[in-house]
N, C-alpha and C positions, 0 to 999 in steps of 0.2 A: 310878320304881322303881329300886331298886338292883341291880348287878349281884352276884354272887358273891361277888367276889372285895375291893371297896371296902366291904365291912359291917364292914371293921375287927379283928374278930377273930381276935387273933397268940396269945394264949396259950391250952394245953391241948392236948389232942386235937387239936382243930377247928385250930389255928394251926398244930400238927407236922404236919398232913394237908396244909394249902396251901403248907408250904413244900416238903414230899417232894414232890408234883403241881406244884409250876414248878419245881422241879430236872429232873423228870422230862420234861418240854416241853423243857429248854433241853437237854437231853439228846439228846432225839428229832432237835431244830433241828440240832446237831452233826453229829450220825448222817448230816444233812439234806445238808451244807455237804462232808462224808466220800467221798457217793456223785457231787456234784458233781467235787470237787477227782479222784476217781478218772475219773470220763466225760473231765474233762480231758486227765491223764494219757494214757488212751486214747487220744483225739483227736491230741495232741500226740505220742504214741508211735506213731500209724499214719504219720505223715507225717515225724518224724525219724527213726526208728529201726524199735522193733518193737513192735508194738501191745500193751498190760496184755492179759494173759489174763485170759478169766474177769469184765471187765467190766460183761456183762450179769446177770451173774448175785449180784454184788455191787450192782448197782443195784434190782435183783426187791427183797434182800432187808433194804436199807440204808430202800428207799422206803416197805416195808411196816411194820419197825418207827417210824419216825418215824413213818409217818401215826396209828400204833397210840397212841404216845407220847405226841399229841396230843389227843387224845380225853379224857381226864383235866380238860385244863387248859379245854378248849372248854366244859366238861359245868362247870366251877368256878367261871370267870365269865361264864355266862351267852352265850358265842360260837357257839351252835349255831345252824344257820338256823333259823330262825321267820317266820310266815306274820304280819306284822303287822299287814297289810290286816285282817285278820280281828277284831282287836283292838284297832282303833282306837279304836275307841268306848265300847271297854270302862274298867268303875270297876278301877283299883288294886284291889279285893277280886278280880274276877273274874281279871285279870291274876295274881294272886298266886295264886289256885287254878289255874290253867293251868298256870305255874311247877310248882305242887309237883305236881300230873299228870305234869306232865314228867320230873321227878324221879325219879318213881314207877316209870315206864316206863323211863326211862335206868338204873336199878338192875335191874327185871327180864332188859331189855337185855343190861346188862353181865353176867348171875351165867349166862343163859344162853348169852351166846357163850366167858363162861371154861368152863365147862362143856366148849363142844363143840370149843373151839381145846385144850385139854388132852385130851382124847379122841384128835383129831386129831394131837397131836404125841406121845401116845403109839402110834400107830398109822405114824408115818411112823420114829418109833425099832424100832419091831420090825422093818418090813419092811428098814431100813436105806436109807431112801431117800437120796441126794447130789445135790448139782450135777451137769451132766456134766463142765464142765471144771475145776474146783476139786477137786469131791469133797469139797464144803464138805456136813455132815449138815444135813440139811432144821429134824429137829427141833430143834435147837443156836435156831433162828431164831424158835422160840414161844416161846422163855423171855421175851426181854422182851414180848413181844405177850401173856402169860399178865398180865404184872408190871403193863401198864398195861391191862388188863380188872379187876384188882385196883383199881389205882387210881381208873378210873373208876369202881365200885362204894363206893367212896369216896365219892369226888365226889359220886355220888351221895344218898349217906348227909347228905351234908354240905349238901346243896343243898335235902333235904328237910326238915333240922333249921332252916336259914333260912328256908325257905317257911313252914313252919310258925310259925316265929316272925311273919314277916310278916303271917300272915291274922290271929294273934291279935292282932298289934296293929290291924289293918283290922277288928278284932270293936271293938274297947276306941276308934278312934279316932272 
């Protein structure tokens, strides 16, 4: 079985979607290498000088967009854990409907946590919630985590139009 993301197809829709969902990952990974190089800085400014402010709090929300960022690209090519024991034995058809199950779910998934992460970050703009030490707005931090629940929803669209393609061909082969 193939994964996501090797079925090859670059042009239309389906290609502009896998190329914005791995920018969007390498994105996240940045974001990733950001909260690092900052914990550093920290580290290194409690023992030469004067420690980063506001470090932990840059890390809460450096950690939570990448992980978010990620999610996208997991759901794309096929990277999510899976229980394989379970499927070992299984025909390519049945694996291929599990897939698009999966699919199916990761888009409910995704429509219902944008759903309630935009609920929620309209909720944390009224009240006006901040960091303590930055005073960095809470909400400002769901825009990307909004962006890749979008994207996964995506993914998932996209991963459902291969599944599908897959069983018909496990029908025809």
């Amino acid at each position: 079985m193939t994964t996501g993301f090797d079925r090859g197809v670059r042009a239309g829709p389906i290609g502009l979607a896998r190329i914005v969902i791995t920018a969007w990952a390498l994105l996240g990974g940045v974001s990733l290498v950001a909260v690092v190089l900052v914990n550093v800085l920290s580290v290194a400014g409690g023992i030469l000088w004067k420690p980063f402010p506001g470090d932990f709090e840059m890390t809460e929300v450096g950690v939570a967009v990448a992980a978010f960022a990620f999610l996208p690209y997991c759901q794309l090519t096929g990277a999510n854990v899976t229980a394989d024991i379970f499927t070992a034995g299984a025909s390519p058809r049945w694996i291929a409907g599990f897939s698009l199950l999966a699919s199916v779910v990761a888009l409910a998934f995704s429509l219902l946590l944008l759903r309630q992460m935009y609920l929620g970050m309209l909720d944390q703009k009224a009240y006006g919630y901040t960091t303590a030490i930055l005073q960095f707005p809470h909400w400002i931090a769901f825009i990307p985590i909004l962006v890749s629940l979008v994207l996964l929803a995506v993914a998932a669209v996209v991963t459902l139009i291969d599944g599908s393609r897959e069983m018909d061909e496990g029908v025809t082969a």
